[in-house]
Phi, psi and omega in degrees: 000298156350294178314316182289306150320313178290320178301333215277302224280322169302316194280346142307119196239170143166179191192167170234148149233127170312127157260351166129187193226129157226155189332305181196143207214175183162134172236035159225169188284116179234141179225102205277354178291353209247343178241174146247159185247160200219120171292125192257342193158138199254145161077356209300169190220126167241148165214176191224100195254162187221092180233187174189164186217149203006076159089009161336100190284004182253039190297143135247160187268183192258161173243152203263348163214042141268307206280012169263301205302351204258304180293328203261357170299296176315357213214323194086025177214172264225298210210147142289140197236142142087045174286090178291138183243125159222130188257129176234161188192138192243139159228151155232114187314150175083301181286318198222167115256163076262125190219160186212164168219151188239151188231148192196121185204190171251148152249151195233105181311138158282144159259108171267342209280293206103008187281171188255245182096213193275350191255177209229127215254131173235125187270000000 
């Protein structure tokens, strides 16, 4: 029964990698000297996940911005602010892949209006 366990628990893999944290992150054209911004969600989680199973010849690998475009979907907002990237990925050879990337921030509105309220002038 050992024996087994240790082959099962070997052929399982995975791993994480930090890719860094940044400041401000945006996949859209933004100009931030002309609005103030309004925080929308803290903490928000986006991700661009990827799998196959034996050998998928439509494997494709995940982008880093679908998953700032997934959070800022999710939040309703324009840009990320204090963003952590990290790419993971689980595998079983041969049989399973999955890998992703996860992106994790505050996201942020342009207050296009000028009203004053909750926002904050980002310089």
């Amino acid at each position: 029964m050992f024996c087994v366990l240790l082959l099962v628990c070997s052929l399982l893999g995975g791993c994480s990698h930090d890719y860094g944290k940044l400041a401000y992150v945006s996949t859209k054209q933004v100009k931030l000297d002309q609005h103030s911004a309004r925080k929308v969600g803290a903490d928000v989680m986006g991700k661009d996940v990827h799998w196959f199973v034996l050998l998928d010849p439509t494997f494709s690998m995940p982008r880093m911005d679908k998953a700032v475009d997934d959070a800022l979907a999710k939040a309703g907002g324009d840009f990320m602010t204090d963003a952590e990237l990290t790419y993971r990925f689980f595998f079983i050879p041969v049989l399973y892949y999955r890998v992703w990337f996860e992106v994790k921030g505050d996201v942020w509105k342009l207050d296009k209006t000028g009203a004053e309220g909750n926002s904050i002038p980002v310089l």
